[in-house]
C-alpha positions as CSV (number, residue, x, y, z in Angstrom):
1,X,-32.8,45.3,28.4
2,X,-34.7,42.5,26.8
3,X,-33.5,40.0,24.7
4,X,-35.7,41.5,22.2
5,X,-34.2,45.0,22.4
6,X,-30.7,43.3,21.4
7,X,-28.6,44.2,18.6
8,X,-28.1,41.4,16.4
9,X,-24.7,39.9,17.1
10,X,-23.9,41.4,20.2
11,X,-23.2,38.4,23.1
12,X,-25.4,38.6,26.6
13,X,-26.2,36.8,29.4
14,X,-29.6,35.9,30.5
15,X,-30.5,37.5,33.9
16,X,-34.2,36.7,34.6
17,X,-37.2,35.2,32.8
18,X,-40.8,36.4,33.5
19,X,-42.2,32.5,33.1
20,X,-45.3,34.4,34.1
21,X,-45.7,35.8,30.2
22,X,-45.2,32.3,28.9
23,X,-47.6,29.5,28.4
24,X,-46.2,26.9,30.6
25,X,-45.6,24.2,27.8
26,X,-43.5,27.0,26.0
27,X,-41.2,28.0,29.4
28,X,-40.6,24.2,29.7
29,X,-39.5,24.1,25.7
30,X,-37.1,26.9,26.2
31,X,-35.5,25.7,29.1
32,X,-34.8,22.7,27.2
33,X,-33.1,24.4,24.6
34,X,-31.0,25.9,27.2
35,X,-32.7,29.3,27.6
36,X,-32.8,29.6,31.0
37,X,-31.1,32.0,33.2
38,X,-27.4,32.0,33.1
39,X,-27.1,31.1,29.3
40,X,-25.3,33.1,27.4
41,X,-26.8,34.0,23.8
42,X,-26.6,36.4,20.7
43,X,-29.3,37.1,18.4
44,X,-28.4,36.0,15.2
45,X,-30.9,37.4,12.8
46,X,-34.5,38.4,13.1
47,X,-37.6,38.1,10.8
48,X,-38.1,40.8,8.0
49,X,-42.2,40.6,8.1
50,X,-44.0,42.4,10.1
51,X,-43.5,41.8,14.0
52,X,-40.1,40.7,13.0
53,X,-40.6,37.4,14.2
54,X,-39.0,34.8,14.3
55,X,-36.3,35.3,16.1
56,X,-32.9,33.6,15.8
57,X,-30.8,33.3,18.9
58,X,-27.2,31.5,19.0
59,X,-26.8,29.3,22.4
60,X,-23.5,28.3,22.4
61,X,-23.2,26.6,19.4
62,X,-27.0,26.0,18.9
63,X,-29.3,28.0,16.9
64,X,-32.9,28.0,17.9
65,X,-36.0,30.0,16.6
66,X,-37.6,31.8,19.1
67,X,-41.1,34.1,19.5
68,X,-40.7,37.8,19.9
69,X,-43.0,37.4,23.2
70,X,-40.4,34.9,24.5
71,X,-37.8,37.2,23.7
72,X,-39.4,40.0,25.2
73,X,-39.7,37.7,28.6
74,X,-36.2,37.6,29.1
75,X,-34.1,40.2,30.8
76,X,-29.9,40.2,29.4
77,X,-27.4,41.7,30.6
78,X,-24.5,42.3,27.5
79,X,-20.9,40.8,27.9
């Protein structure tokens, strides 16, 4: 499942990210939030118009607004 796909709340780990989707300025942004693989994160709330973006994804402690294409770039696995 995608990061995307997951329920809001629910914890996951991430397993693999397609860096191939991303623009390389964005990958290197998210792995400096910490969203690389390994990182364990729940999606907090998402964006009520349309495409639903952004979205909000906890990272340990740390909220950060992500894309819906990023999200959809990174495979989790739920805890």
């Amino acid at each position: 499942m995608t990061l995307e796909e997951l329920p809001i709340g629910k914890r996951a780990r991430i397993t693999a990210i397609d860096w191939s989707l991303l623009a390389p300025d964005e990958g290197q942004r998210l792995r400096a939030l910490g969203l690389d693989e390994g990182a364990r994160v729940a999606v907090a709330h998402r964006g009520v118009f349309s495409g639903r973006d952004p979205l909000a994804v906890m990272v340990g402690r740390m909220s950060v607004a992500i894309r819906r294409i990023h999200a959809q770039a990174m495979q989790v696995e739920a805890l």
